[in-house]
C-alpha positions in Angstrom: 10.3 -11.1 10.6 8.6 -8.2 9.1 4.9 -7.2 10.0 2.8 -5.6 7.6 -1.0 -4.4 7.9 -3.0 -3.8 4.6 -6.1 -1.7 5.2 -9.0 -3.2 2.7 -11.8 -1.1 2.1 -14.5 -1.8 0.1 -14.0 -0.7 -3.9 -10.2 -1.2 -3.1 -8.4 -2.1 -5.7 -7.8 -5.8 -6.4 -4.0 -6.5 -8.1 -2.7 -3.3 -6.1 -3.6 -5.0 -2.8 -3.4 -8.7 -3.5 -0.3 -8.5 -6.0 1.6 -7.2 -2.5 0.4 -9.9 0.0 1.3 -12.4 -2.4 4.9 -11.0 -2.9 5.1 -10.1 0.9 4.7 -14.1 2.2 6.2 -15.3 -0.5 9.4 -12.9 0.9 8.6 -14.2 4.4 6.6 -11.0 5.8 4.1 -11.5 8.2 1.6 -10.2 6.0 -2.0 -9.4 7.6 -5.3 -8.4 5.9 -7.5 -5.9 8.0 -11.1 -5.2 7.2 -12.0 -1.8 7.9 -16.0 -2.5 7.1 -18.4 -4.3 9.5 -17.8 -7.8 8.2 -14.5 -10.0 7.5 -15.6 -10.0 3.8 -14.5 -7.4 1.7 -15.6 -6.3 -1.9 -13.0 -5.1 -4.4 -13.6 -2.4 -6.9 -14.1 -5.2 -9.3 -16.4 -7.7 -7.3 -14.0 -9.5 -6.4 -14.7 -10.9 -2.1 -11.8 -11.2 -0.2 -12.1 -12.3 3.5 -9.5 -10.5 5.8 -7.2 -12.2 8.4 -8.9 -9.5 11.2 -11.5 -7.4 12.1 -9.4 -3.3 12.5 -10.9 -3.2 16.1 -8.6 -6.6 16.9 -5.4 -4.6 16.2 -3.4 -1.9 17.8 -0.9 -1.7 15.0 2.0 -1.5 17.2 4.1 -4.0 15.8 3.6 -2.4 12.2 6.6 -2.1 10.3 4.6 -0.9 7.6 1.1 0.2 6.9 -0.2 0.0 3.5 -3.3 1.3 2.0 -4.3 0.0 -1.9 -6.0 2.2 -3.8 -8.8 2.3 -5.9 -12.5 3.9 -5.9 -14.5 4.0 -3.9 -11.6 2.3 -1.8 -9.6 4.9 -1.0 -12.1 7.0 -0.1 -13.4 4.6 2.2 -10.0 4.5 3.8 -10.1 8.2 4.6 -13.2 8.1 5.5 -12.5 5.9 8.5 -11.4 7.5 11.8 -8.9 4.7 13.0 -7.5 4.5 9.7 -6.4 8.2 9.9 -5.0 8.2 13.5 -3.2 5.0 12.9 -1.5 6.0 9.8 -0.9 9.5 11.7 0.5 7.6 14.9 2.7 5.0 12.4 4.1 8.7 10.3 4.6 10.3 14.0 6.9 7.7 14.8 8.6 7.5 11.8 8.2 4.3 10.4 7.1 3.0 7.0 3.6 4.1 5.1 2.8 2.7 1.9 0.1 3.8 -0.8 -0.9 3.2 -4.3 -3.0 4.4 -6.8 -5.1 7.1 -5.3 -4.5 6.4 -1.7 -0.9 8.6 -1.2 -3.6 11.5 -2.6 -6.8 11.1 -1.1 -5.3 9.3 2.2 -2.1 10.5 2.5 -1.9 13.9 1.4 -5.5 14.7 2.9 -3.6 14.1 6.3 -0.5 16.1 5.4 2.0 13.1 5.5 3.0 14.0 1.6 3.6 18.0 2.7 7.5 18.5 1.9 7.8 14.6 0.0 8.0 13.7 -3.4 5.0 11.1 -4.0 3.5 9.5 -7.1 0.0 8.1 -7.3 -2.6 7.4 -10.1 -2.8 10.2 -12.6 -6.0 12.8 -12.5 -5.7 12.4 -8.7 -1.9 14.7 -8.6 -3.7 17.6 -8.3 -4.8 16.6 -4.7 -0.7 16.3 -4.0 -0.6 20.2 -3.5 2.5 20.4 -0.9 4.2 17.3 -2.2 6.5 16.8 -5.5 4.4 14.8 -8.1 7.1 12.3 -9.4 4.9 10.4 -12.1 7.0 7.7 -11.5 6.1 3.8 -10.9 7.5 3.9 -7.9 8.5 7.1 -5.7 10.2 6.8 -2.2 10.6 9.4 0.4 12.1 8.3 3.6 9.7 6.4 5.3 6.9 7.0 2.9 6.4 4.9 -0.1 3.6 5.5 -3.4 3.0 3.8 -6.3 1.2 4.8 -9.2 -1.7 2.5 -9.9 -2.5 -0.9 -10.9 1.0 -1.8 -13.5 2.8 -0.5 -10.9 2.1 -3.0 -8.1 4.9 -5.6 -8.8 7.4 -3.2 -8.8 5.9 -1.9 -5.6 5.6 -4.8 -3.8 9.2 -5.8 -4.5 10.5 -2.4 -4.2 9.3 -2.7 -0.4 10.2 -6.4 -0.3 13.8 -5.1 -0.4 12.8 -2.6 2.1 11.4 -4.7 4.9 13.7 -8.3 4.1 16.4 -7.1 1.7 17.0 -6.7 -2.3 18.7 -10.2 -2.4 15.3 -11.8 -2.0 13.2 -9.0 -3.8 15.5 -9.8 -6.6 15.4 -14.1 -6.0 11.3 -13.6 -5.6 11.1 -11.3 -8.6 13.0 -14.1 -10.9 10.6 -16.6 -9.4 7.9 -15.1 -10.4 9.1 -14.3 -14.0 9.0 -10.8 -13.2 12.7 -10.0 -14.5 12.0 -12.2 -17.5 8.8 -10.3 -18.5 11.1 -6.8 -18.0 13.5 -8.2 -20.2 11.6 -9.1 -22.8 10.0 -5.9 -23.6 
């Protein structure tokens, strides 16, 4: 089974981190919730309180198949901002496995700490201009190797199925996806 770490910050950005978890256990990912503040109980950008699964100082992150940061601001900013955050997503992009950011986390996270230099990445618009050694895509959904971005809030179904395939397989991104209507609402446009 998967494992998965999303890093909640508060003023992080509600459907681009709670749209994932949802799609994640639905897949069958071990999906857990890590507060990066002093408390279990984080505030979205919207005032929305989430409590967390864990504390960041009960983890070591080892067993990560993928780290995921949400956007939004001031979330993303509080991501950066946090020293365990940055050598963890360092330590997970030294040894090559997955990363994943939305909105403006693959810009003020990911590119601060150079994991974008060389990649083509996608993130919320107004925020490209911090992508300086990547290739801005503009896309929903950009993937590079090991790193995947979205682009903000309409993009996080998409996302989240997009690494549902990723970390399970497209069979049951594609069987969740219909479940949820997801395909229907795509069809209908």
């Amino acid at each position: 089974m998967a494992r998965v770490y999303i890093f909640l910050a508060d003023g992080f950005e509600d459907v681009e981190a709670l749209i994932p978890v949802d799609v994640w256990r639905r897949g069958g990912i071990k999906v857990t919730t890590v507060s990066i503040t002093d408390f279990p109980l984080v505030q979205s950008a919207h005032g929305v309180n989430i409590e967390t699964d864990v504390m960041f100082e009960q983890c070591d992150f080892t067993d990560a198949d993928l780290l995921f940061l949400p956007g939004g601001m001031p979330g993303a900013s509080n991501l950066y901002a946090h020293e365990g955050i940055r050598k963890a997503v360092r330590e997970q992009a030294k040894k090559g496995k997955k990363i994943a950011a939305i909105c403006a986390a693959p810009a003020v996270v990911l590119a601060q700490l150079g994991i974008l230099d060389g990649k083509r990445a996608t993130c919320y618009p107004g925020f490209e201009e911090m992508l300086k050694k990547a290739t801005y895509t503009g896309d929903l959904v950009t993937v590079d190797n090991n790193i995947t971005t979205g682009e903000g809030p309409a993009a996080a179904f998409p996302f989240a199925y997009e690494l549902l395939g990723q970390l399970v397989d497209t069979q049951t991104a594609d069987q969740i996806a219909e479940g949820m209507r997801f395909k229907h609402l795509m069809e209908s446009k």
